[in-house]
N, C-alpha and C positions, 0 to 999 in steps of 0.2 A: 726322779721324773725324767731327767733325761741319760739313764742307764740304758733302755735299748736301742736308742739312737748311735750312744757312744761304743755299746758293744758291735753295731753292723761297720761303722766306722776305723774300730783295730781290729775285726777279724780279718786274718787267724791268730791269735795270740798262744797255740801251742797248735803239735799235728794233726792232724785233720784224715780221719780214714774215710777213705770212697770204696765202697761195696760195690765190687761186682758180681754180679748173679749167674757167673758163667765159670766155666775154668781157664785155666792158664793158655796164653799163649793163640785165643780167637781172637777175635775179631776186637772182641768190647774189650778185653783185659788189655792190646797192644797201644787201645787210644784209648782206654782209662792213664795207662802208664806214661802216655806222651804229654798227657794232660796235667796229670800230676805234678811231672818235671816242670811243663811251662809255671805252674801254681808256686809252686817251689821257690822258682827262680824270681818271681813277679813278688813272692811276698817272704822269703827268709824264712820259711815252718814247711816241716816234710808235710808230706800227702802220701801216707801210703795205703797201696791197696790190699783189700781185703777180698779173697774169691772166695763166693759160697756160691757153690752151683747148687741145681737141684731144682725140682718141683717145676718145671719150667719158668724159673727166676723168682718162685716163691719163695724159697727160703730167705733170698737175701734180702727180697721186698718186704717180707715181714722183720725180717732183723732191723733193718730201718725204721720203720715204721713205728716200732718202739723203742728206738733208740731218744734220747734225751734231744730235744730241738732246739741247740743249741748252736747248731752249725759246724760241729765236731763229727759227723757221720753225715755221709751223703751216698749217694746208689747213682750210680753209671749202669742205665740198663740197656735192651734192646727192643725193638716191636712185639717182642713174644710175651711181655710183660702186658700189650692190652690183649694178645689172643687167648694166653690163658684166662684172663678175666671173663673175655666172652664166653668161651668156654666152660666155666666156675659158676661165672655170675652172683646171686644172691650165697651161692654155697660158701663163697671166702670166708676167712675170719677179717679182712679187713676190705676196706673200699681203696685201690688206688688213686681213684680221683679225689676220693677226701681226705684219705689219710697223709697224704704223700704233698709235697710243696712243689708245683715245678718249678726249673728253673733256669732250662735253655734246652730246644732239640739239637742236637750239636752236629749230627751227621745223616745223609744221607746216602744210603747204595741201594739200586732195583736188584731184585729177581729178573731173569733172565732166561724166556722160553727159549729150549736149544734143543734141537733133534739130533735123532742116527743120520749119518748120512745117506742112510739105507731107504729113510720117508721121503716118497717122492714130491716134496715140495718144497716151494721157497717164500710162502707167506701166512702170517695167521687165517687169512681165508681160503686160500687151497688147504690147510692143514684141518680146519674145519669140517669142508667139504669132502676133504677123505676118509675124517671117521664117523661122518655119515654114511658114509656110504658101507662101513665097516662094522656095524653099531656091537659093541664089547669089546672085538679084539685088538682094540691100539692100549696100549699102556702107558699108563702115565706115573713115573715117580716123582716121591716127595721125601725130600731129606728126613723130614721125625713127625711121625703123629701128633697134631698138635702142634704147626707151626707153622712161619707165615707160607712155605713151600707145600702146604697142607691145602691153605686156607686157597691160595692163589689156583692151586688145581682143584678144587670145587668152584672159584669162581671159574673157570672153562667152562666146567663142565654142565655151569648156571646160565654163564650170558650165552655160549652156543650152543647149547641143549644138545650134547652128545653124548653117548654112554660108552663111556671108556672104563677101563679098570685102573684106580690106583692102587700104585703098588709100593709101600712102606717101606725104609730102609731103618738103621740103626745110628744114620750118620749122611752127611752130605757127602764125605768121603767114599762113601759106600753107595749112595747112590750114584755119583758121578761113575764111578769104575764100573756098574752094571748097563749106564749108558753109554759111555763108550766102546764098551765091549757089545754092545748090541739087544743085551738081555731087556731092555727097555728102549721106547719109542721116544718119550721126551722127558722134561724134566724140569720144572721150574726152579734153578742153581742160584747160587748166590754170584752176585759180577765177578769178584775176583777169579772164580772157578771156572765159570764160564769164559769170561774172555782168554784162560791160559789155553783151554783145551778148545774154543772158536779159534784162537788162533792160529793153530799148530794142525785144524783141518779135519779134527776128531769128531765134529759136534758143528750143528749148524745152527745158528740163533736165528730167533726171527723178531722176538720184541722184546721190550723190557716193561717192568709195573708199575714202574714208578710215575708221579702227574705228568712229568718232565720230563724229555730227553735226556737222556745221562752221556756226558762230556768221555767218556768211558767208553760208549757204544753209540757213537754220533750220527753212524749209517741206520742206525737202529730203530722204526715206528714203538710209538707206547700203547699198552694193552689198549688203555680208553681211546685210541684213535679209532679200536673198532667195537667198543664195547664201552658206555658211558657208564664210570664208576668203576671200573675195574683200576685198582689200585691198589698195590702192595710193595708197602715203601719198608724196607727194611733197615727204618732208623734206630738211631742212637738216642740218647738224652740220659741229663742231668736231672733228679730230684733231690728234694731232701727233704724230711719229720714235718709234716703237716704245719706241727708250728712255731715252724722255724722263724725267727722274724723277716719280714722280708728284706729291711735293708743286707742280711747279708745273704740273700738268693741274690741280690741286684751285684752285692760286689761280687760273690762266684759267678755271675752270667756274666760281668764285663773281664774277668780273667778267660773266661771260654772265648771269648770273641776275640781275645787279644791273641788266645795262644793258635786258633786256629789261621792265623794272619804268618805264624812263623813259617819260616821254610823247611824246618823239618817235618811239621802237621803235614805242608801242603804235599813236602814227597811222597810221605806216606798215606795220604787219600789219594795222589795220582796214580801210586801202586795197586791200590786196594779197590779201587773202582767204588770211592768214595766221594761227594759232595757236600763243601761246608753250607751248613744252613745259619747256626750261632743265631735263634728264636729270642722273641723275650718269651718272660714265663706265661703271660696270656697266650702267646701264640702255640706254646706245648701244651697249657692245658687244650685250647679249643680242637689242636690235634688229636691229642691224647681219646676223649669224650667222641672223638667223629669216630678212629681208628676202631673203639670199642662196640659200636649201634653198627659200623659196616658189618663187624666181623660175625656179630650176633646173629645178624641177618642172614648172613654165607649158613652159616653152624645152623640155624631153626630151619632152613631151608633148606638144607641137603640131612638132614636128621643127622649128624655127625657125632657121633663117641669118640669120645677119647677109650686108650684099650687097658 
């Protein structure tokens, strides 16, 4: 009777893999891996990670999700985890709001509108006003079909009713080097990218997506200052197996909270144009659920395919 009390109480009692749905070396694999270590170190049992990329993070969401809930597999994903769902919707083989356990949003970093220095403006409402005036030929990229640099350029092109053309890349690397170079007009970047190449004078920002001003880009207004709902948080979070028990989501959420407190997490979110949030799991799910009904909306409203 009191087995699953006692098992949330000694886990981990052997290593513990966190699936990441991405490959080596982005974003989610360098603070799955920091994460790991603080776990590590807080409880004496490795945490190692696991990359399945793929499917826009379906593969490794599905490997989860059938994984044994036991608290021995967990999924470190990213925000593309609810756009492919809007995206999918009824088509999945599984539900991530049912399937999946939350059990902390662990990070936050905005997108980050940033122009050629070629467009002659310097605010989302002059930049508005000019491609009104221009209707088709401003161009607008997005790092991968099907993502939240996707979704956030349909919402532009929703809340200010312009008709711009978006223009697809293979890569956020690829779309930044075609903005710079001029080949495109603007670009909804990820912060880290953006503020390298804002900085150095390549690229001019004008807002960020996130609810909040980001500590990152402090001079910087947010989409919904001119446009209510326009939100595009390119978070992080923790799951794991549906039915996993909850005391030990409660004891992985208070190692998230702890590890994000050390100072090499904090270097590395000041580098990364990152924000600790460290959610309980109510608060992931109720984001998780809003993230999905936005996105739906963007995609049914702009008739959007995936290719």
């Amino acid at each position: 009777m009191v087995a699953p009390c006692a098992g949330g109480a000694d886990w981990p009692e052997k290593p513990v893999r966190i699936i990441v749905p991405t490959g080596p070396s982005g974003g989610a694999d360098i603070q799955a891996r920091l994460l790991a270590d603080g776990f590590r170190s807080a409880t004496g049992q490795p945490f190692v990670i696991d990359n399945r990329p793929g499917a826009g993070t379906l593969i490794g969401t599905e490997l989860t999700v059938q994984a044994p809930p036991n608290g021995y597999t967990a999924l470190f994903t990213t925000a593309n985890i609810a756009v492919t769902s809007a995206f999918l919707g009824a088509g999945m083989k599984f539900s991530v709001t049912a399937d999946l356990r939350p059990v902390s949003w662990v990070t936050s970093t905005p997108l980050v509108l940033i122009l050629h220095p070629s467009v002659p403006v310097k605010s989302v409402k002059e930049l508005i006003s000019l491609v009104r005036q221009k209707p088709g030929v401003f161009n607008l990229g997005i790092n991968l079909p099907g993502s939240t640099s996707n979704l956030a350029a349909e919402m532009l092109k929703q809340h200010g009713r312009i008709d711009a053309t978006i223009v697809p890349f293979k890569s956020g690397g690829f779309a930044i080097t075609s903005l710079v170079s001029g080949e495109i007009d603007a670009l909804f970047a990820a912060g880290p990218v953006a503020r390298v190449h804002a900085s150095s004078g390549r690229v001019r920002p004008l807002a960020v997506t996130t609810a909040k001003r980001s500590s990152a880009f402090p001079d910087l207004p947010t989409m919904n200052t001119f446009y209510e709902g326009f939100e595009a948080d390119n978070w992080y979070a923790m799951f794991l197996p549906a039915k996993t028990p909850r005391e030990i989501a409660d004891r992985m959420n208070a190692l998230i909270v702890d590890v994000l407190k050390t100072a090499r997490m904090r270097d590395f979110m000041s580098k990364d144009a990152l924000e600790a949030v460290g959610s309980t799991p109510e608060e992931l799910a109720r984001m998780l659920e809003s993230e999905i009904a936005k996105y739906s909306r963007v995609i049914k409203t702009g008739n959007i395919k995936l290719p």
